[in-house]
C-alpha positions in Angstrom: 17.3 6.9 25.1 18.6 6.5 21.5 16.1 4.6 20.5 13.3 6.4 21.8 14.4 10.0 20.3 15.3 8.0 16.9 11.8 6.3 16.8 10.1 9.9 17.7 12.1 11.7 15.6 11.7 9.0 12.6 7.7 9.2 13.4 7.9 13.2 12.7 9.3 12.7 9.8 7.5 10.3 8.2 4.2 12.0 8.9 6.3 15.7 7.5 7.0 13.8 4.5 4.1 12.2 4.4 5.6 8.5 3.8 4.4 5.4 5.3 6.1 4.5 8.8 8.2 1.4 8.8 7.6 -1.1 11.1 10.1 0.2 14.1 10.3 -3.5 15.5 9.2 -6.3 13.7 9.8 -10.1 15.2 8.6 -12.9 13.3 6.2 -14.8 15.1 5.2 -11.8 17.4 2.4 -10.4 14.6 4.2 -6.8 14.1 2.5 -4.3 12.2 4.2 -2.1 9.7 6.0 -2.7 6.3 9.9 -2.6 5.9 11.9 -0.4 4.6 12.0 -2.5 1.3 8.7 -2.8 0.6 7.8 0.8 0.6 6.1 2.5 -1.8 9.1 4.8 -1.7 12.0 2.9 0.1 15.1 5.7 -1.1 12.4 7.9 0.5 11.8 5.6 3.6 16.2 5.5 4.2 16.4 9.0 3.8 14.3 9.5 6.7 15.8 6.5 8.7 18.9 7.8 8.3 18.0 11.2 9.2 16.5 10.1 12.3 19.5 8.4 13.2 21.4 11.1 13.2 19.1 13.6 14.4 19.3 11.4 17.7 23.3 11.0 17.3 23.8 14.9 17.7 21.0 15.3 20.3 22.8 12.6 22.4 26.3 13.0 21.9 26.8 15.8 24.7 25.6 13.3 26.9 27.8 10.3 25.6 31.1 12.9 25.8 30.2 13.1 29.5 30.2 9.6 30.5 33.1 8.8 28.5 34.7 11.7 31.2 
């Protein structure tokens, strides 16, 4: 579930800021589309909105994780 709401969320806010997408999974040999974080136009831009993400889906999931844990 994490990575589905972090991948939505990090899609929302790529198009909001209007910043290329990185490539959400990228194996070599498997022809991925997308550019890394790193190569970027704007790559502070691009782990701003990683990192965002990340944590949007961190405080959307946490009631859940505090109930397993119980």
């Amino acid at each position: 579930m994490f990575k589905t709401i972090e991948s939505w969320s990090r899609s929302l806010l790529a198009a909001l800021l209007n910043l290329p997408e990185p490539a959400v999974v990228s194996f070599p040999g498997t022809g991925g589309i997308g550019i890394d974080i790193v190569d970027s136009p704007d790559p502070l831009g691009s782990l701003a909105v990683a990192v965002l993400a990340s944590g949007i889906a961190g405080l959307l999931l946490a009631p859940l994780d505090l109930t397993r844990t119980r």
